[in-house]
TORKESE-819784 format. One record per atom (N, C-alpha, C, O): residue number from 1; residue in one letter; atom name; x, y, z. Coordinates in steps of 0.1 Angstrom, whole numbers. Layout:
N
node marnu = NUM&dopa = A&tike = CA&px = X&py = Y&pz = Z .
...
END
This chain:
41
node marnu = 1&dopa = X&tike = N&px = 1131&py = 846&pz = 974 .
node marnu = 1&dopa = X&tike = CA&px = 1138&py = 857&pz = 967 .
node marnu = 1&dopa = X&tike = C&px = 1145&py = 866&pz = 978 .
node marnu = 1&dopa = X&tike = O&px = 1139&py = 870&pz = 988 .
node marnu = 2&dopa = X&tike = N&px = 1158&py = 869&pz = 975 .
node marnu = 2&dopa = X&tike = CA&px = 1166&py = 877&pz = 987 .
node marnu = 2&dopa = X&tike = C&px = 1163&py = 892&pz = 981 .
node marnu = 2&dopa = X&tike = O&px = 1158&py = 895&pz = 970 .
node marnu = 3&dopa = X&tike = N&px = 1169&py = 898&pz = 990 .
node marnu = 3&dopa = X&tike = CA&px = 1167&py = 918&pz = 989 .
node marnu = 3&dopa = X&tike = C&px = 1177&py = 919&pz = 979 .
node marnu = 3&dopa = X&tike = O&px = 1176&py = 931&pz = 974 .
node marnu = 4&dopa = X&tike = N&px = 1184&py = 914&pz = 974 .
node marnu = 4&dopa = X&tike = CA&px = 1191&py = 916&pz = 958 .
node marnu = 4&dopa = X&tike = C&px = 1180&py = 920&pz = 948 .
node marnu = 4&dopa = X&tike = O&px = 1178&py = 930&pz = 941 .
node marnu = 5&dopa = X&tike = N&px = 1171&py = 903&pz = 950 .
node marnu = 5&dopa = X&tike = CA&px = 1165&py = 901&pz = 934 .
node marnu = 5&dopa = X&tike = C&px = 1152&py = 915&pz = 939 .
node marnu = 5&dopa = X&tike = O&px = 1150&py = 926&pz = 933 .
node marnu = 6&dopa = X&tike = N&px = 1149&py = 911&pz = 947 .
node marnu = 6&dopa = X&tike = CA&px = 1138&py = 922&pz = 953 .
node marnu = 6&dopa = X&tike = C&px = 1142&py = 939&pz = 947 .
node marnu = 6&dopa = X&tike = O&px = 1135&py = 945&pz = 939 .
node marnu = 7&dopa = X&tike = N&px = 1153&py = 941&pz = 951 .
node marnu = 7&dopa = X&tike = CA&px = 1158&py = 954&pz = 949 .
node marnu = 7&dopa = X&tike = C&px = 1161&py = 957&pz = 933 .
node marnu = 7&dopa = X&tike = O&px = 1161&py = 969&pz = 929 .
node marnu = 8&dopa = X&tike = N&px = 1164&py = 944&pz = 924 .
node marnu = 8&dopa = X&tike = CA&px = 1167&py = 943&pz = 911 .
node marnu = 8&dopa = X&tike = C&px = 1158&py = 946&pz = 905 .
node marnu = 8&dopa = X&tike = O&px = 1159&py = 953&pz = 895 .
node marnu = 9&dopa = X&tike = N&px = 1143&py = 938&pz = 911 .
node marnu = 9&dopa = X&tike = CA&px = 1129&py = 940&pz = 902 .
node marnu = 9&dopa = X&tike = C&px = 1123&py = 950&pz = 904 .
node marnu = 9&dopa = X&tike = O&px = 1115&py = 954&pz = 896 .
node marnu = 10&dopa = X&tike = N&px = 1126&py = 957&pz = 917 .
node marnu = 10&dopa = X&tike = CA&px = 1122&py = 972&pz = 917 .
node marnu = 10&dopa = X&tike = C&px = 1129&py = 980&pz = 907 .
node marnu = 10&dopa = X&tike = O&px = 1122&py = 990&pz = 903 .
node marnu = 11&dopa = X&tike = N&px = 1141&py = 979&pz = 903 .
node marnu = 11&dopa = X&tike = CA&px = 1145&py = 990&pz = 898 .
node marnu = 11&dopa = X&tike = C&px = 1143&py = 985&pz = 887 .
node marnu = 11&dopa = X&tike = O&px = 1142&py = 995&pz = 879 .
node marnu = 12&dopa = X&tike = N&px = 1140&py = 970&pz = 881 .
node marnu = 12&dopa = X&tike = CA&px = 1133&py = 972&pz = 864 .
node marnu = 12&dopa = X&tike = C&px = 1117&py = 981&pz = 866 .
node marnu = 12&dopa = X&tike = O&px = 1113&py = 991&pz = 860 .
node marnu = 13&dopa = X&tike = N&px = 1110&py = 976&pz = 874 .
node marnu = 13&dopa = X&tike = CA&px = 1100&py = 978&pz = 874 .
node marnu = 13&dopa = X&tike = C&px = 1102&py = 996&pz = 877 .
node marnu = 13&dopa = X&tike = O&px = 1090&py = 999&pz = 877 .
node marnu = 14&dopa = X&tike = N&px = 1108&py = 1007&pz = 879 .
node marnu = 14&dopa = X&tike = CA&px = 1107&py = 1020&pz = 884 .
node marnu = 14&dopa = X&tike = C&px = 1117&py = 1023&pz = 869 .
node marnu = 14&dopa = X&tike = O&px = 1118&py = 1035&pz = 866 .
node marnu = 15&dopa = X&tike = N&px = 1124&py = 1015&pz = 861 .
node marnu = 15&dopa = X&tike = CA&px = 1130&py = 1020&pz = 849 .
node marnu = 15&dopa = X&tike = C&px = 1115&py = 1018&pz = 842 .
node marnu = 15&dopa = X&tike = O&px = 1113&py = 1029&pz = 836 .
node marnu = 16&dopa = X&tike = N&px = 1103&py = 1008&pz = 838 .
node marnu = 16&dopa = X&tike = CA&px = 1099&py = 1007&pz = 828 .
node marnu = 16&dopa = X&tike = C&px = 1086&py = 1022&pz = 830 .
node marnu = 16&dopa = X&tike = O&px = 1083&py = 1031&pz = 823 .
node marnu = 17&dopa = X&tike = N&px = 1083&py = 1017&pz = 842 .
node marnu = 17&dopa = X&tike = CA&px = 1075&py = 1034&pz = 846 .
node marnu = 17&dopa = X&tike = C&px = 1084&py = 1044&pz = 842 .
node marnu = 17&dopa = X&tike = O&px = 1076&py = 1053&pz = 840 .
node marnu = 18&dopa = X&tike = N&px = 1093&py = 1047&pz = 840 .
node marnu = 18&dopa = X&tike = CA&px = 1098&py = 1059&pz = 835 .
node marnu = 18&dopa = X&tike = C&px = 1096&py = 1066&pz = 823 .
node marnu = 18&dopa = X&tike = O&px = 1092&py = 1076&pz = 819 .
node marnu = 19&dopa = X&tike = N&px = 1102&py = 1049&pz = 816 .
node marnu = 19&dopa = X&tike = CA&px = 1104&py = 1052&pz = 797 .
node marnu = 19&dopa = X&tike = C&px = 1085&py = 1050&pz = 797 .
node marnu = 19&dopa = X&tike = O&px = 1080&py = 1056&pz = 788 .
node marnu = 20&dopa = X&tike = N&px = 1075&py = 1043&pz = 804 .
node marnu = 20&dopa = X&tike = CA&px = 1060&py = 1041&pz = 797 .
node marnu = 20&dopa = X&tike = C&px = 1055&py = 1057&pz = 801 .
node marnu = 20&dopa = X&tike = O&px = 1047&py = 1064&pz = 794 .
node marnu = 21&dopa = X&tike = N&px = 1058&py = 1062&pz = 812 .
node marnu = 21&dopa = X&tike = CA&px = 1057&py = 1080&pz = 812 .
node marnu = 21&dopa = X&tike = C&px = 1062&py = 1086&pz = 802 .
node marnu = 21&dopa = X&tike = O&px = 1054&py = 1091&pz = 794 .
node marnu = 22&dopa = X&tike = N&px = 1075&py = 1087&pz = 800 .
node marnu = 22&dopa = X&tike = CA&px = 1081&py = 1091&pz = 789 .
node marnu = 22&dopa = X&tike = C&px = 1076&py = 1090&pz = 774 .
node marnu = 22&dopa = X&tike = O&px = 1078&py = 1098&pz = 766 .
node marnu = 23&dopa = X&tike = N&px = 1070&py = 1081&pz = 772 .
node marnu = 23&dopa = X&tike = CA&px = 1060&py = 1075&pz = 759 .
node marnu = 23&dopa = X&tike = C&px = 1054&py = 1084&pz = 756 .
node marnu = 23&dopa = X&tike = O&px = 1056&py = 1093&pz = 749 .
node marnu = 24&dopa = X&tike = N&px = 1043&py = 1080&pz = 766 .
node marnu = 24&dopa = X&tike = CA&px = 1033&py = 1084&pz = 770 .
node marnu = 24&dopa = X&tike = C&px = 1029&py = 1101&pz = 769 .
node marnu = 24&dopa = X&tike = O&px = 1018&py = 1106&pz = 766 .
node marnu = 25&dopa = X&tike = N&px = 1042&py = 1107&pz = 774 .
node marnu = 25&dopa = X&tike = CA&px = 1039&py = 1120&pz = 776 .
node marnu = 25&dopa = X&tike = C&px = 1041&py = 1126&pz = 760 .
node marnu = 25&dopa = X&tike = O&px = 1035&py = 1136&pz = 757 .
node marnu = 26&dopa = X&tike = N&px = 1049&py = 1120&pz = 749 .
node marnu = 26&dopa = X&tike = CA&px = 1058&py = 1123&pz = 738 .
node marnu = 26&dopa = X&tike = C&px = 1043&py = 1121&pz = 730 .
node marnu = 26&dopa = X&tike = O&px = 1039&py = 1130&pz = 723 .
node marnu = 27&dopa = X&tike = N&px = 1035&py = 1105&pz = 731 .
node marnu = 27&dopa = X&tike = CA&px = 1024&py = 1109&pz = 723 .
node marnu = 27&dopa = X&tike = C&px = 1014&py = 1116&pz = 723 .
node marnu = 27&dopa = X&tike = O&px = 1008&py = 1120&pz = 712 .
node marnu = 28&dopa = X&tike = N&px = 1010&py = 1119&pz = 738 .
node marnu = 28&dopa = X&tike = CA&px = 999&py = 1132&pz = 746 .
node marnu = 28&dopa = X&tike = C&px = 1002&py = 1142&pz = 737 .
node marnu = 28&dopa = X&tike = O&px = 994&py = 1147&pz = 730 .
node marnu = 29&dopa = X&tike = N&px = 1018&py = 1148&pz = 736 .
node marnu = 29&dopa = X&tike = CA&px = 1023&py = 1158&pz = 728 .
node marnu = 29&dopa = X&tike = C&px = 1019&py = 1158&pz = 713 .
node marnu = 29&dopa = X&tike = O&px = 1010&py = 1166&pz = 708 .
node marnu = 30&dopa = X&tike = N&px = 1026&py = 1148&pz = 708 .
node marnu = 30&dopa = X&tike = CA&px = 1025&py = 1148&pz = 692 .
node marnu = 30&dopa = X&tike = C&px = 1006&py = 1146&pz = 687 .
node marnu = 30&dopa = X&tike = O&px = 1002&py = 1153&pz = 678 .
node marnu = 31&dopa = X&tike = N&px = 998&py = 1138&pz = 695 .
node marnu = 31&dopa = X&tike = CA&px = 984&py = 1139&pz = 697 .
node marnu = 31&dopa = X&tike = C&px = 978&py = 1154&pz = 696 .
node marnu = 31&dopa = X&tike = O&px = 970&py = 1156&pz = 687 .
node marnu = 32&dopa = X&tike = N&px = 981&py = 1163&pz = 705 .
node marnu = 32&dopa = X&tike = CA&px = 976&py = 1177&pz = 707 .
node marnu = 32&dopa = X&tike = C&px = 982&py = 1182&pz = 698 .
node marnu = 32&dopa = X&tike = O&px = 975&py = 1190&pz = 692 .
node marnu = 33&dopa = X&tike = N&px = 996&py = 1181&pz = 693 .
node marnu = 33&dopa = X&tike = CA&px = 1001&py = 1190&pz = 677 .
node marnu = 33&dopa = X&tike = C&px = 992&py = 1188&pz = 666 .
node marnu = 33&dopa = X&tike = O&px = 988&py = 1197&pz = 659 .
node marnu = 34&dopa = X&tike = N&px = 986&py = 1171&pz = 663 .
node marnu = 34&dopa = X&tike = CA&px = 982&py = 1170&pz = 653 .
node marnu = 34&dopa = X&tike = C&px = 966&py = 1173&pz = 656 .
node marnu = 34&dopa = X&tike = O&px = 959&py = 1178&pz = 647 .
node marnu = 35&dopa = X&tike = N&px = 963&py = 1172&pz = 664 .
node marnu = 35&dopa = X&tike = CA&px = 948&py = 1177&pz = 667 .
node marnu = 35&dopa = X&tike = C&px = 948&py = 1194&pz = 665 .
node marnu = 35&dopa = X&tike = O&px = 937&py = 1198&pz = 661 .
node marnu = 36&dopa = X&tike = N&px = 955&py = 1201&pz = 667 .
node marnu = 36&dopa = X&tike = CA&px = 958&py = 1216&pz = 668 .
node marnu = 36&dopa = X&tike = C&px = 961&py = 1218&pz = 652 .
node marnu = 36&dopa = X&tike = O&px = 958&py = 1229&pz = 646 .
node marnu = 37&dopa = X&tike = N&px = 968&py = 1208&pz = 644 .
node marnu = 37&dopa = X&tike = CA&px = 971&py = 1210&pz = 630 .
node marnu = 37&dopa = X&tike = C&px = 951&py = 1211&pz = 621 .
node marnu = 37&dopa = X&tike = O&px = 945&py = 1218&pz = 613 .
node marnu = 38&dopa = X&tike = N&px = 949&py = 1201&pz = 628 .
node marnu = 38&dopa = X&tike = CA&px = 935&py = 1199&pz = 623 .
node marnu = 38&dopa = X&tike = C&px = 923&py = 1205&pz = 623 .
node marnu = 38&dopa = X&tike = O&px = 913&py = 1203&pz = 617 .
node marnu = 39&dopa = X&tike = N&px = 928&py = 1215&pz = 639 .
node marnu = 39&dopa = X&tike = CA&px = 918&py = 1229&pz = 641 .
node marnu = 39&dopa = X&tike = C&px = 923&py = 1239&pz = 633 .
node marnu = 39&dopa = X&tike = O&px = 916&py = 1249&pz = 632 .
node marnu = 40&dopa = X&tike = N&px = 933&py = 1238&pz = 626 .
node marnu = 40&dopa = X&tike = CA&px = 938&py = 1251&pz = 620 .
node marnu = 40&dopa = X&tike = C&px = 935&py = 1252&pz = 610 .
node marnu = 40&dopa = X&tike = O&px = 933&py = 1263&pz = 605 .
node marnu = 41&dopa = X&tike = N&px = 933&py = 1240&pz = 602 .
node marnu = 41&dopa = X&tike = CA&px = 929&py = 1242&pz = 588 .
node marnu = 41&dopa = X&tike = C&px = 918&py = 1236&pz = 584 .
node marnu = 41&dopa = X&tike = O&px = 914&py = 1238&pz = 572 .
END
């Protein structure tokens, strides 16, 4: 494998960490709203 593909699979691999953070952080979120809906009432 040359520093192309090398450099290529890094940058999928540092895009899919981004959007699985991004997920990740959106359902931590929506998780704590609906848990906070369920303390409330």
């Amino acid at each position: 494998m040359g520093v192309l593909g090398a450099r290529r699979m890094y940058r999928r691999v540092q895009y899919l960490l981004d959007v699985g953070v991004r997920n990740l952080a959106d359902w931590v979120e929506s998780s704590a709203r609906s848990l906070r809906k369920y303390d409330l009432e």
